[in-house]
C-alpha positions as CSV (number, residue, x, y, z in Angstrom):
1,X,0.0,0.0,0.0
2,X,2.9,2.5,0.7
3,X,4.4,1.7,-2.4
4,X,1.5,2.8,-4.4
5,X,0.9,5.7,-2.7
6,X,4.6,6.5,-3.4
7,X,4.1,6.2,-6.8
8,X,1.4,8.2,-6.9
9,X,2.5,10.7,-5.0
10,X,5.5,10.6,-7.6
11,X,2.7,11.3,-10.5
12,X,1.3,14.1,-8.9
13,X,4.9,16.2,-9.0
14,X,5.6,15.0,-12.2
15,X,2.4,16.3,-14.1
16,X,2.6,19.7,-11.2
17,X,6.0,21.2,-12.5
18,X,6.2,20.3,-16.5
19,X,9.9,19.6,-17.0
20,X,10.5,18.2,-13.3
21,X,12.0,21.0,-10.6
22,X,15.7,20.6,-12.1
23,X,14.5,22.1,-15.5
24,X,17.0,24.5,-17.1
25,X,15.8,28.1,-17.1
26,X,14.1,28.8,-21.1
27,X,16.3,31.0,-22.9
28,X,15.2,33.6,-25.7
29,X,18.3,35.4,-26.9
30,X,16.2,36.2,-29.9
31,X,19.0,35.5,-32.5
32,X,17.8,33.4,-34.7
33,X,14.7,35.9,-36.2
34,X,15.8,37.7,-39.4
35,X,16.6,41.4,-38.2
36,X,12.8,42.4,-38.9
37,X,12.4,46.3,-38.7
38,X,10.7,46.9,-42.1
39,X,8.9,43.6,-41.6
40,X,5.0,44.2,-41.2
41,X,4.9,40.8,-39.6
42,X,7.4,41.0,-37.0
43,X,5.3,40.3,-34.2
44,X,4.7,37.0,-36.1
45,X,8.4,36.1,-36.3
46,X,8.8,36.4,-32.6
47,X,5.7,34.4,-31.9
48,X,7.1,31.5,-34.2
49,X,10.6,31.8,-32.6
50,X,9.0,31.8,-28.7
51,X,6.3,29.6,-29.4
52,X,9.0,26.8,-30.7
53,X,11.5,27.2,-27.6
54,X,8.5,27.3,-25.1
55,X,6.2,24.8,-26.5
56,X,3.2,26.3,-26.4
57,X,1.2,29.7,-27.1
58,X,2.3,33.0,-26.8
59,X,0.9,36.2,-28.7
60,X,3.7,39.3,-28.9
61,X,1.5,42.4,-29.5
62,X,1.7,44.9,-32.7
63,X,4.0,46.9,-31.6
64,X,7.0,45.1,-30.9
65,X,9.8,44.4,-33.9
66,X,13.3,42.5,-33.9
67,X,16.7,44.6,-34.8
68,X,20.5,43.7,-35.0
69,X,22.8,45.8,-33.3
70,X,21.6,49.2,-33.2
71,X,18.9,51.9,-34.3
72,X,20.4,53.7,-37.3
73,X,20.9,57.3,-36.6
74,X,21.2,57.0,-32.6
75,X,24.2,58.4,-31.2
76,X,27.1,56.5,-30.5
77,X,27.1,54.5,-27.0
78,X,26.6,51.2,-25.6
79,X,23.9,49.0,-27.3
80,X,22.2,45.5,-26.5
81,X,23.8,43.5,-29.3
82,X,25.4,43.1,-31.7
83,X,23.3,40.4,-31.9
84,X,19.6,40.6,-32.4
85,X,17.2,41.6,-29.5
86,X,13.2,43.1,-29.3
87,X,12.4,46.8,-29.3
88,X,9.3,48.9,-29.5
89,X,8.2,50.1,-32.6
90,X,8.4,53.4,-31.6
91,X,8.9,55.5,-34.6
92,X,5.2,53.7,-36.4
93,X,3.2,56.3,-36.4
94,X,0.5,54.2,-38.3
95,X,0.3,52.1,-35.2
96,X,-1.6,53.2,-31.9
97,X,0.8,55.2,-29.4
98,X,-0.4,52.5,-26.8
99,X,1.0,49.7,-28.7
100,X,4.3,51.5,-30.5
101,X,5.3,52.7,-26.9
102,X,5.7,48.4,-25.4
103,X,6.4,45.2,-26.2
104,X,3.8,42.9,-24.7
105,X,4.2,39.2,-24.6
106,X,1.2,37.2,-23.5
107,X,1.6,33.7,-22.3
108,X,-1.6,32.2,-23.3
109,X,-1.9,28.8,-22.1
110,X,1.5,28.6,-19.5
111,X,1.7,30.9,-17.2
112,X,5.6,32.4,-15.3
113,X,6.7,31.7,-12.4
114,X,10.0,34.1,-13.0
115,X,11.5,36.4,-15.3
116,X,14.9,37.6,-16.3
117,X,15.7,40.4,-18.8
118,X,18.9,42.3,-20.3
119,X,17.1,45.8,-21.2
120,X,18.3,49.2,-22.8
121,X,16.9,52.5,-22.7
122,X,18.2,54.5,-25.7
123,X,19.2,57.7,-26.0
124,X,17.0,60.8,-27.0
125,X,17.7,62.9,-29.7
126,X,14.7,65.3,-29.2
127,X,14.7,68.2,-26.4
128,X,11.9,67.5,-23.7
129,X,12.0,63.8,-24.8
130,X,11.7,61.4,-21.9
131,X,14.0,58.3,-21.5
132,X,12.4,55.9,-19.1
133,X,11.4,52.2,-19.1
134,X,8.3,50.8,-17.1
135,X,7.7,46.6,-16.5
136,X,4.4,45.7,-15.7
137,X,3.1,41.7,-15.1
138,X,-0.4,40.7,-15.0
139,X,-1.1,37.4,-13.2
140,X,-3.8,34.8,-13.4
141,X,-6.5,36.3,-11.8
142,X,-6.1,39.6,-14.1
143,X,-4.0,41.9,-11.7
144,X,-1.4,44.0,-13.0
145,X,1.4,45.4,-11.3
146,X,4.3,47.4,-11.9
147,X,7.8,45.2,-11.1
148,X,10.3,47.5,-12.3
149,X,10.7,51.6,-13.5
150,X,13.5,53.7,-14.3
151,X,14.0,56.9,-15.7
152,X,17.2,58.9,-17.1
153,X,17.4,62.5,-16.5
154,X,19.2,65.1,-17.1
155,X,22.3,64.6,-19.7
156,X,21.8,60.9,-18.8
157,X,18.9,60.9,-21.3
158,X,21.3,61.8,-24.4
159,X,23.8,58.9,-23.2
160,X,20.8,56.2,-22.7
161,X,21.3,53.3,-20.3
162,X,21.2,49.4,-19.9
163,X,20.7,46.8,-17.1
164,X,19.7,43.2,-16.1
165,X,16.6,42.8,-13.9
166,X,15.2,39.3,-12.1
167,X,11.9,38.2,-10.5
168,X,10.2,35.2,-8.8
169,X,6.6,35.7,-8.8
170,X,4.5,33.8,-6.3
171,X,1.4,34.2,-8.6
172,X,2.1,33.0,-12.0
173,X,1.9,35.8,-14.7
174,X,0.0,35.5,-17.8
175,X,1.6,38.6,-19.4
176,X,4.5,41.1,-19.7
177,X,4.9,44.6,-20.7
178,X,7.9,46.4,-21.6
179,X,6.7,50.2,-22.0
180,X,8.4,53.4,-22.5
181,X,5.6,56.1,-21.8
182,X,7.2,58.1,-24.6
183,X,8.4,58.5,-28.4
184,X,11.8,56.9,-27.7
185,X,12.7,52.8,-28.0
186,X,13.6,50.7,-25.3
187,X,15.4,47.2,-26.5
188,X,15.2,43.8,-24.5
189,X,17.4,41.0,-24.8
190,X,17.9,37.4,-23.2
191,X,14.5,36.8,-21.7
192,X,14.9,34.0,-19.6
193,X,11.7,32.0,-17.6
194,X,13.5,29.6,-14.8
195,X,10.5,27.1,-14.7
196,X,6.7,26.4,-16.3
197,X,3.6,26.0,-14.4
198,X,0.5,24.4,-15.7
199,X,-2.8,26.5,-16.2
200,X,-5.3,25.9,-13.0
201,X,-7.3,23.8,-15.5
202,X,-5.4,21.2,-15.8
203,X,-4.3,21.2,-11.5
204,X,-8.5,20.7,-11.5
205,X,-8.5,18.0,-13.5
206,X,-5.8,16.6,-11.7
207,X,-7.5,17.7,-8.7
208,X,-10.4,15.5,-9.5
209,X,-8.9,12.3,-10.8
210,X,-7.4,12.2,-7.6
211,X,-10.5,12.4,-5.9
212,X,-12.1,10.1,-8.0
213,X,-9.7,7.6,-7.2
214,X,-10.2,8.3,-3.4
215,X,-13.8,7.2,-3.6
216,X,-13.3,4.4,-5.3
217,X,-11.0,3.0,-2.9
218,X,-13.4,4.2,-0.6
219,X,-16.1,2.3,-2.2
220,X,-14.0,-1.2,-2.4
221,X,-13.7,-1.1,1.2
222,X,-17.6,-0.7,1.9
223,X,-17.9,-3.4,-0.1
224,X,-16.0,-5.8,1.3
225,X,-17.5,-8.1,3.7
226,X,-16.3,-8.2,7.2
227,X,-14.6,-11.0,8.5
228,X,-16.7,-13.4,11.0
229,X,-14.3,-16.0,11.7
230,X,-13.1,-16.6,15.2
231,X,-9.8,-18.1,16.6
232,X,-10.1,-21.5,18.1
233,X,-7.9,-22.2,21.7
């Protein structure tokens, strides 16, 4: 009896944490999508590119794009790269200013547990530009929260800035926003999730196999008939 209540004990964490709990953090270094900045279908690329790493759904919103190196023009400094990494499509004009100001990545059917980011805020060209970068999560349940700001002021805004963030969420997070607040790109680079989580669906269906199975065994035991017999001295 303890051995099949090891074992299923054993099935439980197995289908809980996809991957089991040594799982190597997912990686998206965003490299291998074709430099996309005149592309109409960038978001698509990225989709294709996360969607095949991660193994199942994600939707990138309109108004993110994927570059190599640099934005043309932009004074010279330090820059995510020179390999390929996401930025806003800030200069689309044809796009709404609430979708060319972020990149939002929604995890549709897997929620995070965590989240790791190389970002850049680049540099202003314009007077009374702002330079600033905003990270906001929504969980599960539909709550969003802001995780991470900063703002360059000052000459810091004509000299940009970069950084690496990380975060362990105790709600998993359905979506991720990368938002700027103003006219000027933001870039992010090595996205890294340390684990998957399934979606509260399936932990209810596992939920209620498992108590199925409890009243059944339940059920066996009513069943079976007492024993009558009595020891002889």
């Amino acid at each position: 009896m303890k051995t099949k209540r090891g074992l299923l004990v054993l099935l439980v964490a197995s289908l809980a944490i996809p991957g089991g709990a040594t799982a190597a953090p997912i990686l998206f270094d965003f490299n291998s999508i074709p430099d996309n900045t005149n592309s109409k279908d960038g978001e698509d690329k990225i989709e294709d590119y996360m969607e095949a790493i991660y193994g199942s759904e994600i939707t990138v919103a309109l108004g993110a794009r994927a570059e190599d190196d640099k934005i043309e023009g932009r004074p010279t400094g330090a820059y995510l790269g020179p390999d390929i990494f996401l930025i806003n499509r800030w200069d689309k004009t044809s796009i709404s200013p609430t979708l060319r100001d972020r990149i939002i990545i929604t995890f549709e059917d897997v929620p995070i547990t965590g989240l790791e980011f190389d970002w850049e805020i680049f540099p202003v060209t314009e007077t009374g530009q702002n330079a600033d970068l905003t990270v906001k999560v929504t969980d599960i349940f539909g709550q969003t929260n802001t995780i991470f700001f900063q703002e360059l002021l000052g000459p810091a805004k004509e000299l940009g800035a970069l950084g690496h963030e990380s975060f362990t969420f105790s709600t998993p997070m359905k979506t991720v926003q990368f938002i700027d607040w103003s006219d000027a790109p933001i870039g992010i680079d090595n996205l890294s999730l340390p684990n998957r989580v399934p979606l509260p669906g399936t932990l209810a269906l596992l939920g209620a196999g498992l108590l199925a199975f409890g009243i059944s065994r339940t059920r066996r035991r009513a069943r079976k008939p007492e024993d009558t017999s009595t020891s002889s001295n």
